[in-house]
C-alpha positions, -999 to +999 in steps of 0.1 A: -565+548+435-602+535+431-596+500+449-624+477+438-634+449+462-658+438+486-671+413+511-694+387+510-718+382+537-717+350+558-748+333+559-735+296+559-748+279+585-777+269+563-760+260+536-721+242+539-748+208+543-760+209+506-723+212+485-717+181+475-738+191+447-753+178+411-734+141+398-719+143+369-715+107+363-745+106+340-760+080+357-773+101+386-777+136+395-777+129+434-747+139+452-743+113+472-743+087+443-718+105+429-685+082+425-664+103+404-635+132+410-648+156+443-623+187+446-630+202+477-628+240+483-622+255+517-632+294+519-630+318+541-666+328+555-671+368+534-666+341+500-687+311+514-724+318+495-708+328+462-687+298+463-719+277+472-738+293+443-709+290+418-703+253+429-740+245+421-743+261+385-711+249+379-716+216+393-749+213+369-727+214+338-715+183+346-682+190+343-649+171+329-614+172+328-592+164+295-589+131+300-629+123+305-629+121+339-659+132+356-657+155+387-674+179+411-666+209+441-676+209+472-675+240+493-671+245+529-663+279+543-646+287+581-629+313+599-600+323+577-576+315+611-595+281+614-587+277+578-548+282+586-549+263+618-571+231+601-542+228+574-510+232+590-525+202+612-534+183+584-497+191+569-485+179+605-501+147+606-490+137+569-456+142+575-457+123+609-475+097+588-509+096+604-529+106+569-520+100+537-515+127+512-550+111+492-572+120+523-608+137+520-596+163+549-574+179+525-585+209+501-579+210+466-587+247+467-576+273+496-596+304+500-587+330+526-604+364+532-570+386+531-535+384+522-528+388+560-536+353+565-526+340+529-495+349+541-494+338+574-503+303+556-475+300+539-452+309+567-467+278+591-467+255+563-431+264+559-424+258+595-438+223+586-421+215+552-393+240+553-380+249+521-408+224+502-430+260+490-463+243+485-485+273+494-481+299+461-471+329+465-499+355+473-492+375+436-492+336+421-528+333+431-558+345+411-580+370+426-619+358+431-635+389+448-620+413+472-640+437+498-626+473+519-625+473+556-642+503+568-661+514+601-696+511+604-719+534+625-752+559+623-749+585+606-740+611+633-711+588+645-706+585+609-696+619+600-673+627+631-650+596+618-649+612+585-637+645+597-608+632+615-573+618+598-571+589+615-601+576+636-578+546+650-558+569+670-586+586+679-601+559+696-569+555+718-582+584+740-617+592+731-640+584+755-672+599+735-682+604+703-679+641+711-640+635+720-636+624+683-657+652+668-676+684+686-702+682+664-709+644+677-728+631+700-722+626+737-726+591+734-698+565+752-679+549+727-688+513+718-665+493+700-671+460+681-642+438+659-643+402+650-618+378+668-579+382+650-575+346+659-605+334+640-613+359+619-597+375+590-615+412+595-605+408+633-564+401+623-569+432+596-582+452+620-552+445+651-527+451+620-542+484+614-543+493+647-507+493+651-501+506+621-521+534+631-510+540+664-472+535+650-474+561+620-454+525+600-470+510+572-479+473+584-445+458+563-423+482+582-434+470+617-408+448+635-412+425+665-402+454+685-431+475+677-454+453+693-445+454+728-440+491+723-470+506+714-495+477+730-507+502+754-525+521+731-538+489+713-549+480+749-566+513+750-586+508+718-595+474+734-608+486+763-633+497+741-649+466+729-683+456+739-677+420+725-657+397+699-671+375+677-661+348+649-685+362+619-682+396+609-716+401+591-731+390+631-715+420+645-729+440+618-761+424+623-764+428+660-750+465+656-783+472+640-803+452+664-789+466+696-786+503+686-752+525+691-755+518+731-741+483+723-717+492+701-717+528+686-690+521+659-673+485+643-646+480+618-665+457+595-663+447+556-686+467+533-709+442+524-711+440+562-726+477+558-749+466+528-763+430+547-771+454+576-790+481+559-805+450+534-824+440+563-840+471+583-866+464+600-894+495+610-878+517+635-841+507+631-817+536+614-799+529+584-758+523+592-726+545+567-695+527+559-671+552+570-639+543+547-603+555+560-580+573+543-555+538+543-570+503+552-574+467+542-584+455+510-597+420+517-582+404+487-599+365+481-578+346+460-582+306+449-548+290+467-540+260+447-513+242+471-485+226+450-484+194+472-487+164+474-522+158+490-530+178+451-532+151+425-529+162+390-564+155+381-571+174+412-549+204+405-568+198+364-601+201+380-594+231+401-580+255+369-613+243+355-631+256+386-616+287+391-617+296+353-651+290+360-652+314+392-632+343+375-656+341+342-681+370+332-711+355+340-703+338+376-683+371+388-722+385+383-735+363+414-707+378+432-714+413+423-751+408+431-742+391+465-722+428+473-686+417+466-664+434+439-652+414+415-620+400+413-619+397+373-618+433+357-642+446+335-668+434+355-696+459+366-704+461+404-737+448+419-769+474+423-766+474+463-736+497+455-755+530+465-760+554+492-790+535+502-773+509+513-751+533+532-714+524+506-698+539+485-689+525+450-664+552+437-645+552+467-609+559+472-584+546+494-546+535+505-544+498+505-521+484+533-505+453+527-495+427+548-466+429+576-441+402+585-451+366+592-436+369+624-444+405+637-485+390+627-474+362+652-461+386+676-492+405+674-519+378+679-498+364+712-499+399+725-536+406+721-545+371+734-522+378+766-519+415+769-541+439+749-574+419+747-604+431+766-609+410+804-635+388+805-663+372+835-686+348+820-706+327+840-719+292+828-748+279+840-750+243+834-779+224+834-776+187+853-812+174+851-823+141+848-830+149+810-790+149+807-783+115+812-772+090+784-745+110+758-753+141+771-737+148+798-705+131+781-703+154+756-708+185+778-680+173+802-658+170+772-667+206+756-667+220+793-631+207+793-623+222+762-638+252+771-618+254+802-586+244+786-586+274+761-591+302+787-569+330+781-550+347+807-574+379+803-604+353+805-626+339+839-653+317+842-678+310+872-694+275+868-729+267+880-745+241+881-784+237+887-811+208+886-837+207+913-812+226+933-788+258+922-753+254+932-726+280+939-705+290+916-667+275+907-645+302+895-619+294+867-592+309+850-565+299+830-538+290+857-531+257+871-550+255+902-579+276+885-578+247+857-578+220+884-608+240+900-626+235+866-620+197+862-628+191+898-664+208+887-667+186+857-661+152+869-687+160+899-715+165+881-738+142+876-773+140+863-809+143+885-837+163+894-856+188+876-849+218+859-853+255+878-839+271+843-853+306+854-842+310+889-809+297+880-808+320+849-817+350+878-788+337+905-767+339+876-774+376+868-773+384+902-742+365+911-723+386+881-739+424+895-725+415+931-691+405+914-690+423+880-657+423+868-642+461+858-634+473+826-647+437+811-666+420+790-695+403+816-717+374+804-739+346+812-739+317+793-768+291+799-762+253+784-799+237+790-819+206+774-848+209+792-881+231+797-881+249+832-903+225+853-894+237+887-883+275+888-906+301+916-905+328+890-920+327+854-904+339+822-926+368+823-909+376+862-873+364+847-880+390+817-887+415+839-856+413+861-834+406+832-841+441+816-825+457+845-789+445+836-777+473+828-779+468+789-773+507+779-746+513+808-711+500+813-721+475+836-737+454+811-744+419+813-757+403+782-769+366+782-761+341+753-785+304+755-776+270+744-809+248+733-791+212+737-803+180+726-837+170+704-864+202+696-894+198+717-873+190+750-863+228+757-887+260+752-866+282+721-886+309+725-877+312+764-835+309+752-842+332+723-861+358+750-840+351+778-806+364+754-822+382+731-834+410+762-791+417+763-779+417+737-770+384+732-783+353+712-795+318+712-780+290+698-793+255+690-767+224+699-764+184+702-735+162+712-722+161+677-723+198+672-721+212+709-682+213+710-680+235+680-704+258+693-689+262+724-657+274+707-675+296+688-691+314+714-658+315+732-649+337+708-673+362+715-655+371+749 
């Protein structure tokens, strides 16, 4: 069959702060003198910008319902597994009676990326209200857009995956590209998924994993399965030069950091089409390789029959997604590189070669297993089959750090240190005037105790030697690089370097012999924290950008978050 659907690239960041969009009050057209109805939408990140754009035109009608009352949407988009996790606690605390049912925290509208996690959704909710059935059925929801999983690589990579029947199983032993195809090239293979946890192409991609390396179709697979075929999943894992929460990133930084980093990545298409949108001189355009059976990313509009749903609410939502699955607004999907969900509608003209897809393409679509082996499956990777991980964080203790600061660091740190998986260490540093020596940290008791001790020592003075503490860091990891991992430095910093014996220029220098094309890769990722103008950007964005890695911008109210985010990546 000819499976039409496709991914929408998340670019959100930018935008989730301007959806409370046009009044429709008629006595203002500011959002935030708005006073009447306000349905809010939660999507999965590939449908955040066309839900953003939709909302505004859609918004600017001023819309009604029947009865005259006035009303707008608001969309936010998240992780499609943030999505599930953010509602069953929000189920949690009404029934315990800590929020009432009328709350702002609840949606009015559900989006999630897949029916993987659609389902999943309904399953927790269950566990909450058993028997009470307020998430619809996956079949009872309409369809809004839909994208294909498919591997992305260059086109010599490419074309080996396309010659063999099933390249999952042939990255359970291939060590080369050449092992999957003679043709290929002798180039190590590089692996790159999104989070399953987090992410609803990661979760797609673990389910077709094992359904690959079980010869089952995902709904046949039992709890059994799991533990039995998790060493090949853990071979394919071994593979993976580095997780992440956004999908289109990956895709991004595949381009950016060449086939060395990561030579192949189960992506969405429009992953595919953002990539080759935005070539820069030099770079080599990416293929969408598509398998013979895979995931249809399926984005419907979940209308929870429940009670945090009035009925003006549940009025204004039919409204909304009429409005969504109409003619005209499936168009700014289309253009935006997803296929539409309404039929009829004519794809979008990044639907070429060019852009390295496919539009006629044909394919198997899997569909979702059993709530609980998906459960079995995500506990496993998190505990058995995920990739190791080393990452040192390098903590910056100036003076600069006092007032909130430092507050809000010790929490997130805490946070941080709380998560750790039992695949996952840390090393903590520490640096002002002075560099300190490392704390290791893992996910056991005493390891977590070694983590807190850290924490509620640390306390703020001196200056700031970013660079050298930056360079102990990268030389700490080589003397004690972790096999067969993922190895990282992480650098939380508000402050310019002021005290450092070694220049950027020197740190640059040094940095570029990490290892970046070679196995025992380091990359760096950098945290500019607090006001602009007290740290140097350009030194984080140089100092991560040299491995692969990125810079990120935080503040106490945002720093938690981001922290968990870049979690993720390891």
């Amino acid at each position: 069959m000819i499976v039409k659907d496709f991914f929408l690239i998340p670019q959100l960041a930018a935008v989730i702060g301007v959806l409370l969009l046009t009044a429709c009050n008629g006595t203002s057209n500011s959002a935030g003198n708005f006073t009447g109805l306000k349905a809010k939408v939660l999507v999965g990140s590939a449908l955040g910008d066309f839900c953003n754009q939709a909302a505004t035109s859609f918004n600017a009608t001023q819309p009604k319902l029947d009865n005259g009352t006035a009303f707008q949407v608001n969309c936010e988009a998240q992780g499609s597994g943030d999505i599930v996790t953010k509602l069953v606690s929000l189920a949690t605390q009404l029934k315990n009676g800590t929020l009432q049912a009328d709350a702002a925290d609840f949606p009015t509208i559900i989006s999630l990326d897949g029916d993987i996690y659609h389902s999943q959704l309904i399953y927790r909710i269950n566990q909450v209200y058993p028997g009470q059935n307020y998430i619809p059925q996956i079949t009872d929801s309409e369809l809004v857009a839909s994208t294909p999983m498919v591997f992305m690589a260059q086109p010599d990579v490419a074309g080996g995956l396309r010659k063999v029947a099933d390249p999952y199983k042939a990255l359970v032993t291939a060590k080369t590209h050449r092992d999957i195809d003679a043709s290929g090239p002798p180039t190590v293979v590089h692996y790159v998924h999104a989070a399953p946890t987090r992410s609803n192409s990661g979760l797609q991609t673990l389910v077709a994993q094992y359904a690959s390396v079980s010869s089952k179709r995902p709904e046949e697979l039992i709890v059994a399965d799991v533990q039995k075929f998790q060493p090949q999943i853990q071979q394919i894992q071994s593979k993976i030069t580095r997780y992440g929460v956004s999908t289109n990133s990956l895709a991004q930084a595949m381009v950016k950091n060449g086939p060395f980093w990561a030579s192949v990545g189960s992506v969405y298409e429009s992953s595919v089409i953002a990539a080759n949108s935005g070539l820069q001189p030099g770079q080599e355009r990416y293929e969408a390789v598509y398998p013979k059976v895979t995931f249809t990313s399926n984005m419907r509009a979940i209308v929870p029959k429940a009670p945090w749903v009035s009925a003006d609410e549940k009025a204004a939502a039919e409204k909304f997604i009429t409005y969504l699955r109409s003619p005209q607004t499936q168009k700014i999907a289309t253009d935006l590189g997803l296929r539409p969900g309404t039929p009829g509608v004519a794809l979008g003209p990044k639907f070429t070669s060019e852009f390295g897809v496919n539009s006629q393409t044909k394919y198997d679509s899997l569909r979702p297993p059993k709530p609980e082996v998906v459960e079995a499956m995500l506990k496993s990777w998190q505990e058995v089959a995920k990739k190791p991980s080393l990452v040192v964080v390098v903590v910056d203790s100036s003076g600069s750090m006092s007032g909130n600061k430092l507050p809000a660091v010790q929490n997130t740190l805490q946070n941080y240190i709380k998560n750790l998986g039992p695949k996952e260490q840390i090393a903590l540093i520490d640096f002002d005037s002075a560099i300190r020596p490392p704390v290791l940290v893992d996910g056991t008791p005493q390891g977590r105790d070694r983590g807190l001790q850290f924490i509620s020592s640390l306390d703020v003075e001196g200056g700031t030697k970013l660079y050298d503490a930056a360079l102990y860091a990268r030389n700490w990891l080589q003397q004690n690089l972790r096999k067969d991992a993922i190895n990282a430095v992480l650098i939380l910093t508000d402050g310019e370097d002021s005290e450092s014996k070694i220049n950027l220029n020197q740190l640059s220098e040094e940095l570029k012999q990490s290892g970046f094309s070679t196995d025992q890769r380091i990359s760096f990722f950098t945290v500019g924290y607090g006001k602009e103008g007290e740290f140097n950007p350009k030194a984080l964005k140089t100092i991560s950008e040299l491995n692969g890695g990125y810079y990120s911008k935080g503040d106490p109210e945002t720093i938690s978050r981001l922290m968990a985010d870049l979690q993720v990546e390891f």
